[in-house]
N, C-alpha and C positions, 0 to 999 in steps of 0.2 A: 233720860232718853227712853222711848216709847219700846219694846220689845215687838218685835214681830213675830207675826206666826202665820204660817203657809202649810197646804196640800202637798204633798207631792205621791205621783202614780207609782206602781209597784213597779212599774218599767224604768222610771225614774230614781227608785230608790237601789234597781237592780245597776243599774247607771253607775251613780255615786259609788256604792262599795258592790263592785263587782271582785272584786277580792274573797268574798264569802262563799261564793260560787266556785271557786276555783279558778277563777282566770287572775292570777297575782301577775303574771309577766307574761311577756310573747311567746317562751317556750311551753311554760303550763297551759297556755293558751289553745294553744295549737292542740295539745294533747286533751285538754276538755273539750276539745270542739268535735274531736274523731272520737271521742270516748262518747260525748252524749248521741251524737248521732246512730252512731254502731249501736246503742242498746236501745232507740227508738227503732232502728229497724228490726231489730230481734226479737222487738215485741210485736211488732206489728204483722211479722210473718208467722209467727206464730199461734197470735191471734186467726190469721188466715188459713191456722193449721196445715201451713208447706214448709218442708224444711229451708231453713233459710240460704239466699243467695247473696251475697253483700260487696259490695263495688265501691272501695274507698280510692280515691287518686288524688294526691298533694301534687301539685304544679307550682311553679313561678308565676309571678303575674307579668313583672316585667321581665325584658332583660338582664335589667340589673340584678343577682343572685343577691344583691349587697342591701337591696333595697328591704329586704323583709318581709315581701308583701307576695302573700299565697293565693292559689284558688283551691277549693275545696267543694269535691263532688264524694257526696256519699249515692250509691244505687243500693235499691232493695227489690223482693220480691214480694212485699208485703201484704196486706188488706189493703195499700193506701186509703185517701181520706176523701170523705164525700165534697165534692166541689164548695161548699158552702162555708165550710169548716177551714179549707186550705188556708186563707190571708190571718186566719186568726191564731190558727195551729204554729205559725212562725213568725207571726207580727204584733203579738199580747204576749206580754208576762204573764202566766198563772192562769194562762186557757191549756186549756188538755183534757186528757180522758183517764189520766192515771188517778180519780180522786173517789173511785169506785175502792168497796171493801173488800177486796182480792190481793194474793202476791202479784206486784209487778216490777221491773226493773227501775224504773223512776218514781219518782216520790212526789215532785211539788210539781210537776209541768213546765219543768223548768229550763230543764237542759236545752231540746234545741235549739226554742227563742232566744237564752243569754246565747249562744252560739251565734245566732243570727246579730244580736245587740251589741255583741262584741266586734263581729263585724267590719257592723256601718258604723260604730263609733272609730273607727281606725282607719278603716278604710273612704267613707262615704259612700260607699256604692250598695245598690240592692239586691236582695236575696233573690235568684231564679228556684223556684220549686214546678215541679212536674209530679204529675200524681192519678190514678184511676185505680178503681175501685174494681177493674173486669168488667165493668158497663159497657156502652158504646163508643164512649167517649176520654179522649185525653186531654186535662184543665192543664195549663202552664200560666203562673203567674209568675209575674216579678213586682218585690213587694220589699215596703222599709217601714220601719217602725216608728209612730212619731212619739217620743218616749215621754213629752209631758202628760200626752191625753193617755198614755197605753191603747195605742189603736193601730191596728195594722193601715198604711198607705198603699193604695193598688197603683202601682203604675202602667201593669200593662196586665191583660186575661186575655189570654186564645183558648180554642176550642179545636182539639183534633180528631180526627175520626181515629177508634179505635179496632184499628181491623184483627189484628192480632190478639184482640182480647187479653191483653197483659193487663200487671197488677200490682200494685208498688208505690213506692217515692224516689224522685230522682230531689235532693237540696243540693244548690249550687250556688257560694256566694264568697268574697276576697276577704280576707284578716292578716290581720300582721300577726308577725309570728318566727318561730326562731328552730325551725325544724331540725337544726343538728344535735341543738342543746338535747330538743326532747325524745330522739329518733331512740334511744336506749329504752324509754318508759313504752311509747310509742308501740314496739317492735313487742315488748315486755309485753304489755296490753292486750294486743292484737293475739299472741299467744296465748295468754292463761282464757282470750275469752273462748278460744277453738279447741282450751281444753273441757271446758265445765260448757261447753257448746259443739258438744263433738259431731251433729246432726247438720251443722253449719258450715255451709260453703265461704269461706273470706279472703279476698282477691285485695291486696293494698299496693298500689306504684305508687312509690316517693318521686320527690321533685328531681335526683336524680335518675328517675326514667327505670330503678330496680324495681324488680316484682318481686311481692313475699305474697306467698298463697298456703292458705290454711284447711287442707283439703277434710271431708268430711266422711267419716267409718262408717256411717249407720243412715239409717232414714226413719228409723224410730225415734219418736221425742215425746219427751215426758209430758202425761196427761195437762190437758189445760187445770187454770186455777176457777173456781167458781165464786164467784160473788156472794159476797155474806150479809149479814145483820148483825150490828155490833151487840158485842154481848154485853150484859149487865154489870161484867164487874169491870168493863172495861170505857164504860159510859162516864162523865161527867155532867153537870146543871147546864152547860150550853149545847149539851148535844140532846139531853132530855127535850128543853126549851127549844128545840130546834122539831124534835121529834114531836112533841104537842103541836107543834105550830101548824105541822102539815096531816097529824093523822084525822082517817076520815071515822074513825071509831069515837063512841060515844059514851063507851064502857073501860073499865081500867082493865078489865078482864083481856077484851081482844083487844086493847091496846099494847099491853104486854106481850101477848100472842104476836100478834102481826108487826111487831116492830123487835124484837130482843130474839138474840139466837137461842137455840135449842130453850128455848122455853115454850112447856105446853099449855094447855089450860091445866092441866093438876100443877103443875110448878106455877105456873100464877095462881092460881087459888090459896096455894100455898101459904105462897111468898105474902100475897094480902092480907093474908090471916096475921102471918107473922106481923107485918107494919103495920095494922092497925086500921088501910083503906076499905072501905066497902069498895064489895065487887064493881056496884050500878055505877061508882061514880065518876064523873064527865072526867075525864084528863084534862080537858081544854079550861075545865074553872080552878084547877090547882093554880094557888098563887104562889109565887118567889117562894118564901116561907116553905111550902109544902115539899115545893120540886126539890130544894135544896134538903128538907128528911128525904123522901123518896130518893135519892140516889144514896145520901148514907146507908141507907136499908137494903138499898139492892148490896154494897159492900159485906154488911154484916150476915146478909141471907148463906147460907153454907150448903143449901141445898141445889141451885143450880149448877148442872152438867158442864163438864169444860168445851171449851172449844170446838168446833170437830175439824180436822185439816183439810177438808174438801178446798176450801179456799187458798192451800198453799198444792205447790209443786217443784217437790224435791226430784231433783236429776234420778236417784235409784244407783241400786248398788251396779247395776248390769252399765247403766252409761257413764259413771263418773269412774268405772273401771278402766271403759272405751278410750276417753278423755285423756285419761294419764298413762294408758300404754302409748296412743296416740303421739304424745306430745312430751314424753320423759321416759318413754321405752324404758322400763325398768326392770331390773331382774322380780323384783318381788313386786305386790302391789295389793294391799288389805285395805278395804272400805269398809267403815256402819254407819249406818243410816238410826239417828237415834228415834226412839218413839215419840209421836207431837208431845209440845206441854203447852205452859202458857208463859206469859209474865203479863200483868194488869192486865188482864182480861186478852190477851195479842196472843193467839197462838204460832207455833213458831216449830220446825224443824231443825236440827243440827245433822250436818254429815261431815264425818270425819273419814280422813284417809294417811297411811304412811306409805311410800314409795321407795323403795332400796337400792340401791346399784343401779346396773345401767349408763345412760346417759348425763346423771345426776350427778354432780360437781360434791367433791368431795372440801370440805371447809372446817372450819370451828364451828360453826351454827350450823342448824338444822337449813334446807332451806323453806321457806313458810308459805304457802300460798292460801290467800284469804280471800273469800267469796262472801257477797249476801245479794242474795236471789239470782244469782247465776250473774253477778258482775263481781271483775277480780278487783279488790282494792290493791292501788301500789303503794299512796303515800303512809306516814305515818305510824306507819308496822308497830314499835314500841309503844304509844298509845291505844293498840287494839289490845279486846280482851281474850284476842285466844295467844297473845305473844307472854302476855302476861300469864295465863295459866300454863302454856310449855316453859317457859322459866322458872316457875315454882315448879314443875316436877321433879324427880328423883329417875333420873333415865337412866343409872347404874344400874336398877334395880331391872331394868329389861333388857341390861345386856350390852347398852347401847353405850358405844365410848368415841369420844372426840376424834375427828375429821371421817366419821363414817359416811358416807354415799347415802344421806336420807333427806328425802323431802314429807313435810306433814301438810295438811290441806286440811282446808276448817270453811266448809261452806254451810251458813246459815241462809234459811228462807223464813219470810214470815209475812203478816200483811202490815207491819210495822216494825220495822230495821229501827232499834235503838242509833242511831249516826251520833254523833257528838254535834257533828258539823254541818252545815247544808251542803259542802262540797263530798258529802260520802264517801268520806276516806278513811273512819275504822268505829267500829264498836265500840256503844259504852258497856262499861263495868256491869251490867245486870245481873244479880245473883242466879236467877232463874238459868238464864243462857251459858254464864261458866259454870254451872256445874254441867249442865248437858254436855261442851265443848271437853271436861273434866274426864266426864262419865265415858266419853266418845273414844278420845285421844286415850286412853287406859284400854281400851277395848282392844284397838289397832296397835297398841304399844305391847301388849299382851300375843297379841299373832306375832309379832316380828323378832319377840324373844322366844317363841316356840322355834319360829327359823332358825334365827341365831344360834342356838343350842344344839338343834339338827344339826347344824355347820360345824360347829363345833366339833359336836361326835364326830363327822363323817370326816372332818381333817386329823382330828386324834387317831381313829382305825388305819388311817390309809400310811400316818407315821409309824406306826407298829408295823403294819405290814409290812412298809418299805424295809423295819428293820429286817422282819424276819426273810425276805426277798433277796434282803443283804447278804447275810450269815449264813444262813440254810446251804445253798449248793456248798459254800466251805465246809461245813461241817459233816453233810454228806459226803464230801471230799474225802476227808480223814479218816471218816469212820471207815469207808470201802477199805482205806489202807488196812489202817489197824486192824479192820478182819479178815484180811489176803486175801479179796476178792476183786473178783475186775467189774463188774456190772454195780453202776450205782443206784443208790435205791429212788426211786421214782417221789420227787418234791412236790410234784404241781397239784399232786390230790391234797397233801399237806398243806401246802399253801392256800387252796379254797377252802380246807376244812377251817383252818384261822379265820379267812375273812368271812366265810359262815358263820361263826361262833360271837365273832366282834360284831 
């Protein structure tokens, strides 16, 4: 028998195992679909540098509550997207803008279109997206995916006048989906994101018609990310090959220069010396052979600069403070913000926080909240590497003992989130990252056993005093007898001079 073999489109293969994505069932469904959307709008207004406004509402579609079958409108106040861009920004697999070398919340340009994919695979019907830029004009398409070719289908485009000069994306399209199952994650979600998004307005009515609104502290938001140039130890032979392919330089000198981060001409001249190229020579006549030394040599070279973090943006100790007063009122609340590092050439930030008392549910475990690039992970907690480095700690040693009121937050940013998974649901193992999470969580474990110990004292003193609070008038009592006197001797200077001295 003859074996066959076929193509098939990224839309297609996203099709077949949409499982990898995060869409396993109707209820996770439901919750990846408000999940990728919510973090395309937060990027998008942020990019627009306004603090964000977000307009999630779950409907029925029919009468039938029985029937399964949602409508789903996310609003934002974004940049929205230039008219040209709309059908393909939600009707192609792996069209986006997140593929620039910057922190951003999405990774592969994936999320809204599987959103949309999922769908019209369940539902049949097409996406309504509305969207303006603050132009003059407001674009509304309705639009379906044809999943063999990967090509957006237009079925319908109007043109509104935009008098109001607004700015955003309205997505609007039906999915099957199981929204009681997931209404716990859901609710979960929409919280942890209005906490590590404290500058964010989030407004969500479920299908039963309740409003949860997540109102916002501040209107400061953390500086943008800037665009980078990969660095050299973090290049490979097809991103070299890719980088010959299009540089306009003719020298290896300014092609190192003008393509690799923090590298200058003394660090290329360097570096050349070191491997062995002449300065003069063409990049574009290096064969296979070559490029493939040439990047071992960038490896071995020990003289180029790490990273610099212009390209990411960590929340800051002032807003992730905001965030978890905000959203877990708690009696205490210790943040760090550790200093960048790297790992394979990725630099990366770690902030750590512990939260005390308050509104924080007292348990056997800690309770954990996990962030990368300011989106909260829910699933898979025991698989992440900061669940794993707070179970390998020694938390006796800070004081800290079972069922106390503590929550720990571990939010990493980087311009490459180690994920295990494509559905970005927890951290791999990186040596570089848990020690930083290590190094963090010891920092803030550190402040809360100073607390603790405060407390301590101040409950030990106030038991002593209470005794001596006790005893004292009796004893002044008797003494007065035993010295035939009627006037008793005055306790309350006494009594301050104790808790002065304690």
């Amino acid at each position: 028998m003859t074996q066959t073999f076929e193509e098939i489109s990224p839309a297609d293969f996203f099709y077949r195992n949409r499982d990898i994505a995060g869409f396993t069932n109707p209820s996770r469904a439901v919750f990846a679909s408000i999940r990728e959307l919510v973090e395309n709008s937060l990027d998008a207004a942020e990019i627009a540098g306004t603090p964000p406004d977000i307009y999630v509402r779950l409907t029925f579609e029919e009468d039938d509550q029985e029937s399964g079958i949602y409508k789903l409108r996310v609003e934002d106040n974004g940049s929205g997207i230039v008219s040209r861009h709309i059908p393909s920004a939600f009707g192609q697999v792996l069209f986006g803008s997140k593929y620039k070398l910057k922190q951003s919340r999405g990774t592969f340009g994936l999320g809204g279109t599987m959103a949309v994919l999922y769908g019209q695979i369940t539902t049949h019907k097409p996406a309504r997206i509305v969207s303006s830029t603050g132009s003059t004009k407001v674009y509304i398409y309705r639009v379906m995916i044809d999943i063999q070719r990967n090509k957006p289908i237009i079925l319908e485009r109007r043109v509104l006048l935009n008098k109001e000069q607004w700015h955003g994306t309205i997505v609007e399209f039906s999915l099957e989906g199981d929204y009681f199952r997931a209404m716990p994650k859901i609710l979960e979600y929409l919280k942890q994101t209005a906490l590590v998004n404290p500058y964010a307005n989030i407004t969500f009515i479920d299908p039963k018609g309740r409003l949860f609104k997540f109102s916002r502290v501040t209107e400061k938001m953390p500086p943008p990310p800037k665009e980078t140039l990969p660095h050299p130890y973090g290049v490979d032979v097809e991103m070299v090959k890719r980088l010959v392919r299009v540089t306009p330089h003719q020298k290896m000198m300014d092609f190192l220069s003008a393509h690799f981060h923090r590298v200058s001409e003394r660090i290329a001249e360097k570096f050349l010396e070191f491997s062995g190229i002449p300065k003069t020579r063409n990049p574009k006549k290096l064969d296979p052979q070559e490029i493939v030394r040439f990047v071992q040599m960038l490896k071995r070279f020990e003289e180029f600069r790490p990273p610099s973090a212009a390209c990411l943006s960590p929340l800051g100790k002032d807003l992730l403070t905001a965030g978890i007063l905000k959203e877990l009122k708690p009696e205490l609340t210790i943040v760090c913000q550790r200093k960048p590092s790297t790992y394979a050439g990725h630099p990366f930030i770690v902030e750590t926080a512990i939260a005390y008392g308050g509104e924080i549910p007292k348990g056997g475990d800690f309770v954990l909240y996990r962030f990368a690039n300011r989106i909260p992970l829910l699933y898979d907690e025991a698989s992440d590497v900061a669940f794993r480095v707070i179970k390998s700690m020694n938390w006796r040693r800070y004081k800290v003992s079972p069922n106390m009121p503590i929550a720990v937050l571990v939010h990493t940013c980087s311009t490459k989130i180690p994920y295990k998974t494509v559905g970005k649901e927890f951290i791999a193992d990186r040596p570089e990252i848990k020690r930083e999470i290590q190094n963090g969580l010891r920092e803030v474990a550190r402040g809360l056993q100073r607390f603790l110990s405060k407390r301590e004292h101040v409950e030990r003193e106030k038991r002593r005093l209470s005794v001596f609070s006790k005893y004292l008038p009796k004893i002044a009592k008797f003494s007065t007898e035993l010295a035939g006197r009627e006037r008793q001797p005055e306790i309350e200077k006494l009594l301050r001079s104790v808790n002065t001295s304690g």
